[in-house]
C-alpha positions in Angstrom: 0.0 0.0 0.0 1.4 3.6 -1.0 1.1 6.3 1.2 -0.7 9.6 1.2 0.9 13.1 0.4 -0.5 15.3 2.5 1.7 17.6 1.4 4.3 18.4 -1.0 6.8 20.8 -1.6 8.7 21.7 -4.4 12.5 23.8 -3.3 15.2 24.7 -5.5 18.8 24.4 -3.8 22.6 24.0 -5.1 21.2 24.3 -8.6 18.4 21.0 -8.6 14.9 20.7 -7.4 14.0 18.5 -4.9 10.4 17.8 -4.4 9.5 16.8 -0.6 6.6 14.3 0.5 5.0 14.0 3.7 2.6 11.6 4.7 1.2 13.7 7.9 -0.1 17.5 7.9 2.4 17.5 11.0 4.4 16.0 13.1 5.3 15.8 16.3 8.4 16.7 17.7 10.1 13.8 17.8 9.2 12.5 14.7 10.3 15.7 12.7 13.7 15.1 14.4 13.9 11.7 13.0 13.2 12.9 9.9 15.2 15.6 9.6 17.8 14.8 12.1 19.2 18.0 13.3 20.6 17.4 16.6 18.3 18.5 19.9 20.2 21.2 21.0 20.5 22.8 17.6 16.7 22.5 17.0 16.1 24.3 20.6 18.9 27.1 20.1 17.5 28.0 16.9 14.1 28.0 18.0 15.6 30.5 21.4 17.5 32.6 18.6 14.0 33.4 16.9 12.3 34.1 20.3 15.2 36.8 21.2 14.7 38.3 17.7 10.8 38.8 18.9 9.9 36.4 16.0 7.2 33.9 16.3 8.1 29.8 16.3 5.5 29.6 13.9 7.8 31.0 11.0 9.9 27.9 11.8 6.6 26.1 11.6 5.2 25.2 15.1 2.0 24.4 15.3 -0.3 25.6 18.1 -3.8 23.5 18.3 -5.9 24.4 21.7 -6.4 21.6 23.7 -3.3 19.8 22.2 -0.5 19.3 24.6 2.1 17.6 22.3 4.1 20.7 20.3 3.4 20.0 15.8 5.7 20.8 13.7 4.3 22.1 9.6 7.9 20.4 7.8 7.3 22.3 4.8 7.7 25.6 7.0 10.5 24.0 9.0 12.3 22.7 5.7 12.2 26.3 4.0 13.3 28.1 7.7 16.4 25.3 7.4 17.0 26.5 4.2 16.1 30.5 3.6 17.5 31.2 7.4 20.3 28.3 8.3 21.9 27.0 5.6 22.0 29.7 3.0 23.6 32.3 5.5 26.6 34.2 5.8 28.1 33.5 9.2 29.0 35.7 11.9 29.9 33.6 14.8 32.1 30.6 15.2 29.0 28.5 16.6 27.0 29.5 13.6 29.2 27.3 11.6 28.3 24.2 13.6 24.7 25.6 13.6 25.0 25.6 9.6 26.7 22.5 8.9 25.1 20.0 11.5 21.8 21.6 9.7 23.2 21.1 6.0 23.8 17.9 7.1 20.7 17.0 8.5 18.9 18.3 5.3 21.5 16.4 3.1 19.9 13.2 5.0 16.5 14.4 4.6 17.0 15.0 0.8 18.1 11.4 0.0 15.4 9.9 2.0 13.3 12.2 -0.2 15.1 10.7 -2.9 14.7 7.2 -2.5 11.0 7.6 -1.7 10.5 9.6 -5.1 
């Protein structure tokens, strides 16, 4: 049996498309770390970086539903944050350049899982 696309996403990086499938609307955190496996402490500094800018998790994609506990997570949103605000960055700090690569790295994996689904 095949699965469903919930939804899809088509992103341009280093010159080729890749064209994303998930099978949920969204997932919870510890799913969306499996699937794109950027380390825990990454995902929770970058997610403090946008608070102290006064920026809302939501442009990351967090997902608020009232009366649900368990934080979501929209991985289309997350996918073009990684991208548009982590990976394609100039760097300013020395940390930022773990930031970047353990994040280019994680969306390397994510990418050939994409690839081998597709």
């Amino acid at each position: 049996s095949s699965k469903k696309c919930y939804k899809s996403i088509l992103f341009k990086g280093n010159n080729m498309f890749y064209k994303f499938q998930f099978n949920k609307l969204w997932y919870p955190q510890e799913e969306i770390l499996k699937i794109i496996p950027i380390p825990r402490a990454t995902f929770y500094r970058m997610q403090d970086e946008l608070t102290e800018q006064g920026r809302e998790l939501a442009e990351m994609g967090k997902v608020k539903i009232k009366g649900v506990k368990e934080v979501l997570w929209d991985p289309v949103k997350l996918v073009q944050f990684l991208n548009n605000e982590k990976v394609n960055q100039p760097i300013k700090y020395d940390y930022e350049s773990k930031q970047r690569e353990e994040t280019r790295v994680a969306v390397g994996v994510f990418n050939e899982q994409q690839r081998k689904v597709n």
